[in-house]
C-alpha positions in Angstrom: -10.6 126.8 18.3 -12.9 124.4 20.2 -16.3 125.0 19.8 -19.3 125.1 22.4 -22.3 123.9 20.3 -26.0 123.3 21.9 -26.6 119.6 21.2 -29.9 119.7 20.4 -29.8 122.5 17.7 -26.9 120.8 16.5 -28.3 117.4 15.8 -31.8 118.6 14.7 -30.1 120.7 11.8 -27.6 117.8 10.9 -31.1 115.8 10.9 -33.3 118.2 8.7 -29.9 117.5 6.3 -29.9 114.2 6.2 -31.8 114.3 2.9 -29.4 116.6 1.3 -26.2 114.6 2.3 -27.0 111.2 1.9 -23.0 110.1 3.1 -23.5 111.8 6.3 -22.7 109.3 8.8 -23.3 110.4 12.6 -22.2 108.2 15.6 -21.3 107.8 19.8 -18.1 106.5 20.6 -18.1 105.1 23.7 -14.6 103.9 25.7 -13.4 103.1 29.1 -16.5 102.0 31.4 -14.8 99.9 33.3 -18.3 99.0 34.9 -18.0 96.6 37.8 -20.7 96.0 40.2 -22.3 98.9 42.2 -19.4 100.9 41.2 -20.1 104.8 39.8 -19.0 103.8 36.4 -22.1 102.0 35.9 -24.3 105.6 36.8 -21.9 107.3 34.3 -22.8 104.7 31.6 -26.6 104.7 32.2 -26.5 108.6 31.9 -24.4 108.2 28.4 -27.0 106.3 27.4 -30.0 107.9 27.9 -28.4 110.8 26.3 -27.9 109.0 23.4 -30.6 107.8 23.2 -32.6 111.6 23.6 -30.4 112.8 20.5 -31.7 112.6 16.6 -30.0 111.3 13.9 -27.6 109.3 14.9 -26.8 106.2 13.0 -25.2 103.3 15.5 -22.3 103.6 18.8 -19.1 102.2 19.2 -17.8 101.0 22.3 -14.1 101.2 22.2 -13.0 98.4 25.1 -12.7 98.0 28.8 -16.2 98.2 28.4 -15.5 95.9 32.0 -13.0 96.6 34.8 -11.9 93.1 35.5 -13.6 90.7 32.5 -15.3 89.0 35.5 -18.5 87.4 34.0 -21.1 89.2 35.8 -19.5 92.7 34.9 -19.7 91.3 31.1 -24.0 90.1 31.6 -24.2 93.6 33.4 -22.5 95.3 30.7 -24.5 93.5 28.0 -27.9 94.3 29.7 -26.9 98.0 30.5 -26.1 98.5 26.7 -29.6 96.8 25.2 -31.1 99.9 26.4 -29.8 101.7 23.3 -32.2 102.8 20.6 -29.7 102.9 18.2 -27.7 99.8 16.7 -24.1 99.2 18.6 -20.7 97.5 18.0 -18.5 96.5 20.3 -14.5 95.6 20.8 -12.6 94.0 23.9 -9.6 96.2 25.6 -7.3 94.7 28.0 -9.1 95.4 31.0 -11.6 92.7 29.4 -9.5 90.0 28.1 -6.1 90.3 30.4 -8.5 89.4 33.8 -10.9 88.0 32.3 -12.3 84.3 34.4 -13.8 82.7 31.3 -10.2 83.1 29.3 -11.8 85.2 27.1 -14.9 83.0 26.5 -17.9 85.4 28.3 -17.4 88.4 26.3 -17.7 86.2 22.8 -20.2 84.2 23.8 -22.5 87.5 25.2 -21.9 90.0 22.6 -21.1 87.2 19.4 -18.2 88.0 18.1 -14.1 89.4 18.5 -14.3 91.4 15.2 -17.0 93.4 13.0 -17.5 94.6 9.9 -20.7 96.4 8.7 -21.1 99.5 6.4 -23.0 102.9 6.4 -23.1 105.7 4.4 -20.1 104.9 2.0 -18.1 104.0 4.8 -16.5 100.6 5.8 -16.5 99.8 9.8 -14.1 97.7 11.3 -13.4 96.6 14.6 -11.3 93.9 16.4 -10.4 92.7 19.9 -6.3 93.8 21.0 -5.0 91.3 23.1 -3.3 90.7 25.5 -5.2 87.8 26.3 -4.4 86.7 30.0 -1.1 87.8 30.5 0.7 90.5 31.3 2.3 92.3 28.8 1.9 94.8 26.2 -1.2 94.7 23.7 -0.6 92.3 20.6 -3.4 91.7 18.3 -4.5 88.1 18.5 -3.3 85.8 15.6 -6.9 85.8 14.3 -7.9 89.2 14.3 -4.8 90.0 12.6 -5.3 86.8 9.6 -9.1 88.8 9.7 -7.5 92.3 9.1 -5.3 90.4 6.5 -8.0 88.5 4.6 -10.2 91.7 4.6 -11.4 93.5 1.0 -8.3 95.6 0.1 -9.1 99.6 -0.8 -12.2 100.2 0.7 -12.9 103.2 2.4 -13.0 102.5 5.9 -12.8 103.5 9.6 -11.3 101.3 12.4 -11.8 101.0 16.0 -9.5 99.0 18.5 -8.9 100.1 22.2 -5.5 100.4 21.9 -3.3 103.5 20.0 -1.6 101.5 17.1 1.9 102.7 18.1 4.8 101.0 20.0 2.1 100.2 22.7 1.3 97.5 20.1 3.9 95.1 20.1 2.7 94.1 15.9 1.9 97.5 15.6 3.5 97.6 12.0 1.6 94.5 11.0 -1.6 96.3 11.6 -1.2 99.6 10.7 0.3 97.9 7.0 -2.5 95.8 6.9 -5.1 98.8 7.8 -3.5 100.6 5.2 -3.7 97.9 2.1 -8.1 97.8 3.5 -8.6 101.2 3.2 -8.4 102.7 6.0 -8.4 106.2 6.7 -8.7 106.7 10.1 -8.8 104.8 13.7 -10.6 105.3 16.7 -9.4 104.3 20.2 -9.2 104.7 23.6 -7.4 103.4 26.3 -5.9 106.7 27.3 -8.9 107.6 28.6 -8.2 111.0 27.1 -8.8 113.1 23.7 -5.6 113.1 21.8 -5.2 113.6 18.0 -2.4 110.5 16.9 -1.2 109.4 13.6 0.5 106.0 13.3 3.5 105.9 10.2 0.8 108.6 8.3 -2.6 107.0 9.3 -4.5 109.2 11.3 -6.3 108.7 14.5 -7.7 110.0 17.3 -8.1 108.4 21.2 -11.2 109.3 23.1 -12.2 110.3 26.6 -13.6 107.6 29.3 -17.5 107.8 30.1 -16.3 108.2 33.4 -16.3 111.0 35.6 -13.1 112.6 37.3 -11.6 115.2 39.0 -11.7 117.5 36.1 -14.8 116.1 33.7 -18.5 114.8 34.2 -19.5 111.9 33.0 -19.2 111.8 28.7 -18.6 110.4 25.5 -17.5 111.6 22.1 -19.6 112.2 18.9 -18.2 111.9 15.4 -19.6 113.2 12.5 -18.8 111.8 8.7 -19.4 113.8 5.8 -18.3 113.4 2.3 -14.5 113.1 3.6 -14.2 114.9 6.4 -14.6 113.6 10.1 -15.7 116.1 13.1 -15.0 114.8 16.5 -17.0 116.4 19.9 -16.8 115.7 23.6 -19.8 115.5 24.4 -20.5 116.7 28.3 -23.2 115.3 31.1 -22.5 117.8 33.6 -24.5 116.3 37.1 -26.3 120.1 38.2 -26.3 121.5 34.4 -27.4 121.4 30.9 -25.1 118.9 28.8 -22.8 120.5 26.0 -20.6 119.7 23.0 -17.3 120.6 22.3 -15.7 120.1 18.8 -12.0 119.0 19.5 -11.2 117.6 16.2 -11.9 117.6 12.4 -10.0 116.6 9.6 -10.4 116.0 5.7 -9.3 112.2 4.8 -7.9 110.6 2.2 -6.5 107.3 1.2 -3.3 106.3 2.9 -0.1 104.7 1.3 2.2 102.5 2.8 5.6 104.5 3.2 7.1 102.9 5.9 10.5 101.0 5.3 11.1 97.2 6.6 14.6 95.7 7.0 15.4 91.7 6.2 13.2 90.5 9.5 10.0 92.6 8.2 10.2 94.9 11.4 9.7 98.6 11.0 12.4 101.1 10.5 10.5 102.7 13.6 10.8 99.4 15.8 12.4 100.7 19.5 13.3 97.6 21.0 15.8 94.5 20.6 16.0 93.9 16.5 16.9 90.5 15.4 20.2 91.6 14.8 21.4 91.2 18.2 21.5 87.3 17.4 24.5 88.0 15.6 26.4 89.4 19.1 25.8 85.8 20.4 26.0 82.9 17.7 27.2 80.4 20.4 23.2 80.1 21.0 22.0 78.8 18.0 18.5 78.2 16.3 17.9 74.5 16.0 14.7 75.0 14.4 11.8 77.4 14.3 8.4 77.3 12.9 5.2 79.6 13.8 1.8 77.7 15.1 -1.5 78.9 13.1 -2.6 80.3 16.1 -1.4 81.9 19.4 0.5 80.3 22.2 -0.4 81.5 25.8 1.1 78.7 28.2 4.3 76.6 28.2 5.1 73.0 27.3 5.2 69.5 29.1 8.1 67.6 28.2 8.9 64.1 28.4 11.6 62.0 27.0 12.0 63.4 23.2 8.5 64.9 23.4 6.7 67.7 24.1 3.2 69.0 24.1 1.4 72.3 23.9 -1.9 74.2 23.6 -3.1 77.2 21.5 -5.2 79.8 22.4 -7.8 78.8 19.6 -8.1 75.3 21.9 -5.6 72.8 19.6 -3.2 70.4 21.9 -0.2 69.1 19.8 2.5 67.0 20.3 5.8 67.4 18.2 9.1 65.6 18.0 11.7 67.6 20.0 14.5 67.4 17.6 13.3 68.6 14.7 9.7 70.3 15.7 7.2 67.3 13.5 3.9 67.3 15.0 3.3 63.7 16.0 -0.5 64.4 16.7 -2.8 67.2 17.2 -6.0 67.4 19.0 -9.0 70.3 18.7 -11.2 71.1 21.8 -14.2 73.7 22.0 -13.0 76.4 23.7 -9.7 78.8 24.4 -6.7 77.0 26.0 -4.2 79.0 28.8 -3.3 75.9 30.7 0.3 74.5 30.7 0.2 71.0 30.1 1.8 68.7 32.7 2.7 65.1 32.0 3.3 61.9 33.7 3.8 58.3 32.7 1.2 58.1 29.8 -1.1 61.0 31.2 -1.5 64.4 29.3 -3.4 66.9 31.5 -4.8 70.3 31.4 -7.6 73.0 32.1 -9.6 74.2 28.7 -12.2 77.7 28.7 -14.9 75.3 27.9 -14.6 74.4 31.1 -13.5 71.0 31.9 -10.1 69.4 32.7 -8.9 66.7 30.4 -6.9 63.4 30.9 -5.4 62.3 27.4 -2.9 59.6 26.1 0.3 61.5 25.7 1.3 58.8 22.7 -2.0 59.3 21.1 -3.7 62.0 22.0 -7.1 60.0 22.6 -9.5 61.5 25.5 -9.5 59.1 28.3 -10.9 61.1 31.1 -12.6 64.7 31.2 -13.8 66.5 34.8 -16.2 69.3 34.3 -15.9 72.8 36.7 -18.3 74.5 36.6 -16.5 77.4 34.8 -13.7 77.6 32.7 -9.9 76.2 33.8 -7.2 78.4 33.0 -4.8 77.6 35.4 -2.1 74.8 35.6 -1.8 71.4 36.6 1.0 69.8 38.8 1.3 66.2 39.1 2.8 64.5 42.3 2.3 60.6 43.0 -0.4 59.8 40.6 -2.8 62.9 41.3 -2.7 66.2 39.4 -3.6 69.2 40.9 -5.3 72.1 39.5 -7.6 75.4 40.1 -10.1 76.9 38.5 -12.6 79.6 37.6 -15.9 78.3 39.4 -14.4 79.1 43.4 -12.5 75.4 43.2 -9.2 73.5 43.3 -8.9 70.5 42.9 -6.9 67.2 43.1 -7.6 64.8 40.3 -6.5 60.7 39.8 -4.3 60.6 36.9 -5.2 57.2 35.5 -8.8 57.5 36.4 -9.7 61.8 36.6 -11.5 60.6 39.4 -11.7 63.2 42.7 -9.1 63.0 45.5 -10.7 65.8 46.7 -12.2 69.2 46.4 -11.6 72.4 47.9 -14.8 75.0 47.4 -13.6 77.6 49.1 -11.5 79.4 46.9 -12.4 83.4 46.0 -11.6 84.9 42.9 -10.4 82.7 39.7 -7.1 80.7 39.6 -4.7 81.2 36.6 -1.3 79.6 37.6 0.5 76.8 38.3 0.1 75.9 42.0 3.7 74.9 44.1 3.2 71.2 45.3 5.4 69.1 47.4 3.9 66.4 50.4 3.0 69.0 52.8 0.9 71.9 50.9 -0.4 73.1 47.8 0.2 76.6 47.4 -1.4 78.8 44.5 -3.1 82.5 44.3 -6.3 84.2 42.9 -7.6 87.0 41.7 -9.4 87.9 44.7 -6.0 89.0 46.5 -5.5 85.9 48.3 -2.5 83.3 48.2 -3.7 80.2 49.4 -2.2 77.5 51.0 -3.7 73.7 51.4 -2.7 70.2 52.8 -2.0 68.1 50.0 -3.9 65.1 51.4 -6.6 65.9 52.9 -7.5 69.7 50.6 -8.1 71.5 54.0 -6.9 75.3 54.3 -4.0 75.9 56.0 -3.8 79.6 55.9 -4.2 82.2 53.4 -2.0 85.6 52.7 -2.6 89.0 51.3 0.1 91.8 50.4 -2.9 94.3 52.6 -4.1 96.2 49.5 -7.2 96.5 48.9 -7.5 96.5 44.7 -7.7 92.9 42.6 -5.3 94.2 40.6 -2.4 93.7 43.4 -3.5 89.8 44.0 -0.6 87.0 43.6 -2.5 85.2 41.4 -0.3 85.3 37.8 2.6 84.1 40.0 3.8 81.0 40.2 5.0 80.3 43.7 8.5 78.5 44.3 9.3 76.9 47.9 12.7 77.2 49.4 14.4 77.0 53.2 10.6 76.5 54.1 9.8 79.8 52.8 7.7 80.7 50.1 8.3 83.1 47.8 5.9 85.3 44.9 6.3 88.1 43.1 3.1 90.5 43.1 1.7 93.1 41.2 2.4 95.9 43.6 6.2 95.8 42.7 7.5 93.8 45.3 8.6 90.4 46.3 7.4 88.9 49.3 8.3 85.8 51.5 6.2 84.0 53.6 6.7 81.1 56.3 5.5 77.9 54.7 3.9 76.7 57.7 1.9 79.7 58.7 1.9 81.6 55.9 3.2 84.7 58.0 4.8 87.4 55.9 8.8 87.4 57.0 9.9 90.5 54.7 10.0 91.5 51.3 11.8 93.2 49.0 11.6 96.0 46.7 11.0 95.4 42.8 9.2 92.7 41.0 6.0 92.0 38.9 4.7 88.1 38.8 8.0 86.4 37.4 10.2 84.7 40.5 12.0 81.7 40.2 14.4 79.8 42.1 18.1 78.1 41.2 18.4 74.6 40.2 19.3 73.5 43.7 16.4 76.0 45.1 19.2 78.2 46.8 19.0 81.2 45.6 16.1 83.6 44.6 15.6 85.0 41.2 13.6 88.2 40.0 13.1 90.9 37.9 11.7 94.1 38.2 9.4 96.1 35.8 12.3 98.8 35.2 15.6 97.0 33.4 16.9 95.0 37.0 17.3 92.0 38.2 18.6 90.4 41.4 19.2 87.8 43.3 18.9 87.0 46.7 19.7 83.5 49.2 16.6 81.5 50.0 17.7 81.3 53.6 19.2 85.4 53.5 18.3 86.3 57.3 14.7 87.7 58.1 15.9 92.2 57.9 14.8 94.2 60.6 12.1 96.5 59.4 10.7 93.9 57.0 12.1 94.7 53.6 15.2 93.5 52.7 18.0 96.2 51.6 20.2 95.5 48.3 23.2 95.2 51.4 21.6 91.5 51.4 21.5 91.0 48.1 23.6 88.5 45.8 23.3 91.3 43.3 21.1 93.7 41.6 22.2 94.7 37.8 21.1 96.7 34.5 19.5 93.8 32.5 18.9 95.5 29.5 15.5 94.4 29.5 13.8 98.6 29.6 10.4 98.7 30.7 9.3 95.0 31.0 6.0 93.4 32.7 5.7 89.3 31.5 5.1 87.2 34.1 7.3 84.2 32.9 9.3 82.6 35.2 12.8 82.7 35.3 14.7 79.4 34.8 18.8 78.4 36.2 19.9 76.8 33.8 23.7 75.1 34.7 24.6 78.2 36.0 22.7 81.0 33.7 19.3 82.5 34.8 17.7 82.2 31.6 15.0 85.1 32.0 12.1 85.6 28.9 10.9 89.4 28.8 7.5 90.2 27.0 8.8 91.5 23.8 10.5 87.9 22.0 14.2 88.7 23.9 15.6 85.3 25.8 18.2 86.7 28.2 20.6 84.3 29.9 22.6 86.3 33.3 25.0 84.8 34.9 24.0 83.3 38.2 27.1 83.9 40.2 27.1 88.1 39.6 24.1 89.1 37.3 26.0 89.7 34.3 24.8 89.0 31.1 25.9 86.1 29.1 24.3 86.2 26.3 20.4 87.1 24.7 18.4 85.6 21.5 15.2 87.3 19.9 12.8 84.7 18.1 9.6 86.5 18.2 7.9 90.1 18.6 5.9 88.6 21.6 5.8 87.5 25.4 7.9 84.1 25.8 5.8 81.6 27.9 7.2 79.3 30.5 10.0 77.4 29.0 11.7 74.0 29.0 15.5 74.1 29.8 18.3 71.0 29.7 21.3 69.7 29.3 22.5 66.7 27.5 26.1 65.7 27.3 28.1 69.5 27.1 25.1 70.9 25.3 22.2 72.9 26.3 18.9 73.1 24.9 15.9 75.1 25.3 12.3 75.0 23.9 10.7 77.8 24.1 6.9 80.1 22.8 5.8 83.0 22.4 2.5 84.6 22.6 2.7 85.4 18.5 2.7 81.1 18.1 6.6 80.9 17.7 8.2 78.0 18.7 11.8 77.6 18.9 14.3 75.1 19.6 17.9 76.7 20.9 21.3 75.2 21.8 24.0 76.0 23.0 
C-alpha cells in the first residue's frame, strides 16, 4: 500500500538515525527536465530544487537524462547554472533528448558538466552512471562503444547501483551487453527514466525501477523521487510540489537486494535468448550475399564513407579518420582529431574533407592523411560535405554554410543566415544548394553566388518536425525529403513551393540510379515507391492509386535515417537495428537481407564491377563490412 508520509518528520527521524545506521544512504533522483529557454520546465526544476535543498540528510542527487529538451548549448549552460544551486553534491547522465539534437555533437554537455560516466561511492554502496546513446541519429538507444568498454573494465562484485536514462530492455539495442556486464560489477539495481513515469522493471533478473519527470502535467505537480538505502533494502518515494499546497511523499517502491547472477542463455552470435528482432541466422536464407570481410572499429561509427578508386575513408565518433584498402579492410593510415566526428567524408582528386565537433572543417591528403588546410566555424560541424568543381560545400552549427576551395580551404563564400544547426548532407548540382536545419527550415541557395533562394517548412510549429536529418535528392526539378512528421513531401526546385506529399516516412528518401523513381520507407514495416515526375494529386497528398507500390518490408518498427540506395535494380535499404534489406525496384519485393551488426547502418557505398556487386557498409556499434554478391 502507498504511503503518505510528512517530509519533514520523515527526513528529520532518518537524520536523528544517521548515527545508528551508518550504511544509510539517502538521495533525489531527478529525470526528464527537458529545460529549454523560458519554458515551464525550468519553474518545475527551480522548485525541485529548493526543495531539496530545504530537506535534511540527504547525501547527493541524480539527474537521470534529458536534463535538456533539444541539447542546444544554451539549454545545457542554463541547465548547468540552474543545478549549482544545490547544497548537496550531484551526478549527472545524458538521455537522448541531450545527445540525439544536440549542436555541439555531443561536445557541450562534456565539456560543462566533465564527464559521460561516474563512479563515486557512499555508504557501502558503489554509484555508477553512464551516458545511452544514440548520439545524433535517429534510432533506438545503444550504449556508446566507450561507456560500454567503461562498464566492462569496471571492478567486478562490488555492490553497486546504476543510473542510465534509458530502461535496459529491448529499448536498448546492446541491452544484453549491459545488463551482463552490470551483472559481473555488482550491480543490484538500476535507476532510470525516460518514461517519465514510476514503473517497477527487472531486466533478465536485475531489478530496476523508472522514475517520474520533474515536470508538471495534467495529472501531477511538479516532483521528483527520493530513494532511501539501508543495509540492503532500497525505498523509493514520489515526492510531490503541489502549486497551492503543502508538498507530500509517497512511497511507491521498496525492495530487499541481493547479488545478481547471470542466467541468461546466449546462442553462437552472443545475442540473448530474449533478442526480438532479425538474429544472424537469417544470413543463412540468403548466402548469395556474402561476407567479404568484417572487422569492428575501437570506437563508434556515426557517418558513412568516401570512396575512391580501391579506397575508402571514414570517421569515428571518438574523432579518428582512417583510410583502409577496400579489398581486404587494411588501414592504410589513420589520423586523431580533438573532438567527436559525425561528418561523412567526401573526396575528390587528392582532397579528403569533413566537419569535426571541435569545430573546424578540415582539408587532408587522401594518400597520406597529412592536414593541408583547416577552416574554423565558430561552432562545431556535424554535417556533410559535397564537392562540385573544386569547392566543397558544407553547413554547420554556428548559423553558417558554407562553400570552401578544395585545394586551398579558402572561402567561395558564406552564407550567415542560416537558423538552427545543420547535420546532413546538402543536394548540390549548378543551380542550388539545398539542405535543412534544425530550426524547421529547408533551405535553398544559389550555388555561385550563396544567396537565398527560398526556404520551406512542413507548418508545424515544434523543432522536432524540421527536415534537417534528411538528405535531400533532386529529381524532374522537384525536390524531395522525408520529415519527421511522417510524411514525404515534394517541393518545386525553383520556388521551393510545396506540390504534394505523401503519407509515411521518417528522414530516409532516396532516389533510383537514373533519379526516376522515388524511394521511402515508413516508420511501421512499408516501403514504396513512387515516379519523380508522378502528376501533382488534387488535394495535395498523393493516394497509394499513384504509387509504383507500397509493400510489408519486414523491417517492424523502424526509425534510421539512412538513405536508401538502387543498386542495378535492388533498393538496398539499411534499418536501425544491423539488417541490410535489398527490394526489388520493379514491385517492392524482397530479394534478399544480411545482418552484420546490432546497430543503425550509416550511409553506404554500393557498385558493381564486372557481374558482381559490392557494398561497404557501418554501423553505429563500429562494424564495418564488405558484401558481395
Amino acid at each position: 500500500m502507498k504511503k503518505i508520509i510528512l517530509c519533514a518528520a520523515m527526513f528529520l527521524a532518518a537524520s536523528v538515525a544517521t548515527g545508528a545506521q551508518s550504511d544509510t544512504v539517502r538521495f533525489a533522483f531527478l529525470t526528464d527536465t527537458h529545460l529549454s529557454v523560458g519554458s515551464r520546465s525550468c519553474n518545475d526544476l527551480r522548485r525541485c530544487i529548493a526543495d531539496i535543498n530545504s530537506l535534511p540528510g540527504l547525501d547527493f542527487a541524480v539527474f537521470g537524462g534529458d536534463i535538456t529538451d533539444f541539447g542546444a548549448d544554451e539549454e545545457i549552460c542554463m541547465a548547468k547554472a540552474m543545478i549549482d544551486s544545490l547544497d548537496i553534491p550531484y551526478y549527472v547522465v545524458a538521455g537522448n533528448h541531450d545527445a540525439k539534437w544536440s549542436e555541439s555533437g555531443c561536445n557541450t554537455f562534456k565539456n560543462v558538466f566533465g564527464y559521460e560516466h561516474f563512479e563515486f561511492r557512499k555508504g557501502g554502496w558503489r554509484f555508477l552512471g553512464c551516458n545511452c546513446g544514440p548520439d545524433m541519429r535517429m534510432a533506438p538507444a545503444l550504449l556508446p562503444k566507450d561507456s560500454m568498454d567503461w562498464l566492462e573494465g569496471l571492478e567486478a562484485d562490488k555492490k553497486s547501483i546504476f543510473f542510465n536514462h534509458y530502461p535496459q530492455d529491448t529499448s536498448v539495442l546492446n541491452y544484453f551487453e549491459v545488463t551482463r556486464a552490470l551483472k559481473r560489477a555488482g550491480v543490484q539495481f538500476e535507476i532510470g527514466g525516460h518514461w517519465h513515469q514510476n514503473r517497477a522493471m527487472n531486466y533478465d533478473g536485475l531489478p530496476a525501477v523508472l522514475c517520474r519527470s520533474t515536470m508538471t502535467d495534467r495529472i501531477r505537480p511538479a516532483g521528483y523521487t527520493l530513494f532511501t538505502l539501508t543495509g540492503s533494502s532500497i525505498i523509493a518515494c514520489e515526492r510531490r510540489l503541489p502549486a497551492d499546497g503543502a508538498a507530500e511523499t509517497v512511497q511507491w517502491y521498496e525492495r530487499e537486494l541481493a547479488p545478481v547472477c547471470d542466467t541468461v542463455s546466449y546462442d553462437a552470435c552472443g545475442i540473448a535468448s530474449s533478442y526480438p528482432w532479425l538474429r544472424y541466422d537469417v544470413n543463412e536464407q540468403y548466402p548469395q550475399v556474402q561476407e567479404v570481410w568484417k572487422k569492428r572499429d575501437n570506437a563508434n561509427i556515426v557517418a558513412g564513407f568516401a570512396r575512391k578508386g580501391g579506397r575508402a575513408w571514414y570517421a569515428t565518433a571518438s574523432g579518428t579518420v582512417r583510410c583502409i584498402r577496400i579489398r581486404n579492410g587494411k588501414v592504410l593510415w589513420s589520423r586523431e582529431f580533438p573532438g567527436k566526428i559525425f561528418s561523412t567524408p567526401a573526396v575528390s582528386g587528392n582532397r579528403l574533407v569533413f566537419g569535426c565537433t571541435d569545430g573546424c572543417i578540415y582539408g587532408l591528403s587522401a594518400l597520406t592523411g597529412r592536414e593541408i588546410w583547416s577552416v574554423r566555424a565558430d561552432k562545431s560541424v556535424l554535417a556533410s560535405p559535397v564537392i562540385r568543381d573544386g569547392v566543397a560545400y558544407i553547413g554547420a552549427s554556428d548559423g553558417k554554410f558554407r562553400a570552401i576551395k578544395l585545394r586551398t580551404g579558402a572561402p567561395v563564400w558564406t552564407f550567415d543566415g542560416v537558423q538552427g544547426f545543420v547535420e546532413c548532407r546538402a543536394y548540390l548540382d549548378d543551380e542550388q544548394v539545398v539542405f535543412g536545419s534544425w530550426a524547421g527550415k529547408l533551405w535553398s541557395l544559389d550555388t555561385r553566388t550563396g544567396e537565398l533562394q527560398w526556404t520551406w517548412n512542413c507548418g508545424k510549429s515544434s523543432r522536432m518536425y524540421s527536415p534537417a536529418a534528411t538528405w535531400p535528392v533532386k529529381a524532374a526539378g522537384r525536390i524531395f525529403i522525408a520529415n519527421p512528421d511522417r510524411k514525404v513531401y515534394v517541393l518545386d526546385a525553383a520556388t521551393g513551393e510545396q506540390l504534394f506529399s505523401v503519407d509515411g516516412g521518417r528522414e530516409a528518401i532516396g532516389l533510383s540510379a537514373d533519379g526516376s523513381t522515388v524511394l521511402a520507407k515508413t516508420m511501421f514495416n512499408t516501403s514504396y515507391a513512387f515516379k519523380a515526375d508522378v502528376p501533382v494529386p488534387e488535394g495535395g497528398s498523393l493516394l497509394d492509386s499513384a504509387l509504383l507500390w507500397r509493400v510489408p518490408n519486414g523491417m517492424h518498427y523502424e526509425i534510421g535515417p539512412t538513405p536508401l540506395v538502387e543498386l542495378d535494380g535492388s533498393v538496398l535499404t539499411p534499418s536501425d537495428k544491423g539488417n541490410l534489406h535489398a527490394f526489388s525496384l520493379e514491385d517492392g519485393s524482397l530479394q534478399w537481407c544480411h545482418k552484420f551488426s546490432l546497430a543503425l547502418i550509416n550511409p553506404v557505398e554500393a557498385w558493381k564491377k564486372g557481374r558482381s556487386k559490392y557494398i561497404l557498409a557501418s554501423a553505429m556499434d563500429g562494424t564495418i563490412v564488405l558484401l558481395k554478391y
